[in-house]
N, C-alpha and C positions, 0 to 999 in steps of 0.2 A: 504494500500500500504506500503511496506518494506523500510525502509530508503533508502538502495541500488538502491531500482528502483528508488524514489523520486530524488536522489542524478545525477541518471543519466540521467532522464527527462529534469530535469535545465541546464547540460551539452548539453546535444542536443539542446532545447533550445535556451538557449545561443549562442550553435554554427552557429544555422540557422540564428538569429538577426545579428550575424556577419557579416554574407557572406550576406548576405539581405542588413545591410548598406555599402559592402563595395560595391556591384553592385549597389546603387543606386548612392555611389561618382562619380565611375567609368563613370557610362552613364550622370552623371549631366556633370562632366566635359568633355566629351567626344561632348554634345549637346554645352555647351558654344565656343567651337572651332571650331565648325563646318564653314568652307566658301562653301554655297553652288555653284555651276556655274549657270550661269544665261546671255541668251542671250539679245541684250535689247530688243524685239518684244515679250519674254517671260516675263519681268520688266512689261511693258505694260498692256500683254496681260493674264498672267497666264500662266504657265508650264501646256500640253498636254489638257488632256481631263476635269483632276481637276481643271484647270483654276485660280490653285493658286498663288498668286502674293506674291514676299516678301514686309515685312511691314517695315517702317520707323524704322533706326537704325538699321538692320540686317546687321550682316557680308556679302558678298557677292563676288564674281566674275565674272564680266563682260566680255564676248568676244565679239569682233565684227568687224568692219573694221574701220579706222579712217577717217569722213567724208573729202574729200577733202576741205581746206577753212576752215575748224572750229578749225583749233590749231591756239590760243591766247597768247602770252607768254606776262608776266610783265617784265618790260625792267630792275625793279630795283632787283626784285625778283626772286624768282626758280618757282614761281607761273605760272601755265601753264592749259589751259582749255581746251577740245577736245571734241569731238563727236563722238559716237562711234554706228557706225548702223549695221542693219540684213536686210533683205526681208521686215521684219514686223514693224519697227520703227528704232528711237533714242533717246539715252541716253546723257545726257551730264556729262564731269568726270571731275571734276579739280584735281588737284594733284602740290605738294610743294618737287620738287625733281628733280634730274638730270635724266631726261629722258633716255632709251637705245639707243645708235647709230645707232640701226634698226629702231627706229620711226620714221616713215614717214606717210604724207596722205597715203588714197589707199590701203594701209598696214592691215594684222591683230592683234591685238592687243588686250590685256587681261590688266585689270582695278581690282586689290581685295583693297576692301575698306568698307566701311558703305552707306547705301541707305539712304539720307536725304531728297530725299524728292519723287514725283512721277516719274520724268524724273534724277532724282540729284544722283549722285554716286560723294564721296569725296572718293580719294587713297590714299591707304598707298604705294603703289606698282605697277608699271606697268612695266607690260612684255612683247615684241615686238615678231610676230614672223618671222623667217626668212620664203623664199621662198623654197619650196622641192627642188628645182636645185643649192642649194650651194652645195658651193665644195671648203675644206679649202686651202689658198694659196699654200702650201706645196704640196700637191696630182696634183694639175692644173698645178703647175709648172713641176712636174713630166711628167705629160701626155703630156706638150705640148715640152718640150726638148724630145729629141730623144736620143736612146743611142747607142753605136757604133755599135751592133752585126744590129739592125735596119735600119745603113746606108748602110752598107754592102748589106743586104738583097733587099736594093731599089736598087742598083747598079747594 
């Protein structure tokens, strides 16, 4: 073999070992970031048909509703406990933080945190959702004042 090819063998080479490690950084850290969603009857019970559970200390995110009666708050702390169910179970979540103004029992509610334990979600974060029938104060105040060519028109 001719130097020239040898020379350009190591170049290719090398350039595939590149791009080889730079997609493995890529997907390692792309796996460590992951929050998968997770309802808690799927926590439970296994997502669909693979019946896969996540494992202790997995990122995670929880939906579900918040059990009526199961939020707990510490009187001295931001320390706050809940329950968060599906069709097929419950979860329970604690969380160290000022809740959103949307949380309520009843409610649906999203939990991303770490799985400590079978039933246990610790939060970093919870996010409340509204109901599909809001309507910002702005637009409501709109709709429900009338405007003069409107009065006209009922007269």
């Amino acid at each position: 073999m001719h130097a020239r090819r040898k020379t350009r063998l190591y170049l290719a080479l090398a350039v595939l070992a590149g791009v080889g490690l730079a997609v493995t950084l890529v997907l390692y850290a792309l796996s460590s970031n992951i929050d998968l969603f997770y309802t808690p009857g799927e926590i439970l019970y296994g997502k669909n048909e693979t019946h896969e559970k996540p494992h202790n200390g997995q990122r995670l995110r929880v939906g579900g509703y918040v059990e009526p009666g199961s939020i707990k708050r510490n009187e001295k702390t931001l320390d706050v406990t809940f329950r968060l169910y599906d069709a097929r179970g419950a979860v329970s979540v604690s969380y160290n933080g000022i809740l959103p103004d949307l949380f309520r029992e009843g409610q649906g509610a999203v939990a991303q945190g770490v799985l400590d334990g079978d039933r246990h979600v610790t939060a970093q974060q919870v996010l409340a959702k509204h109901d599909e029938n809001y309507t910002p104060p702005e637009i409501h105040n709109a709709m429900s004042t009338t405007s003069p060519e409107q009065k006209e028109h009922r007269q």
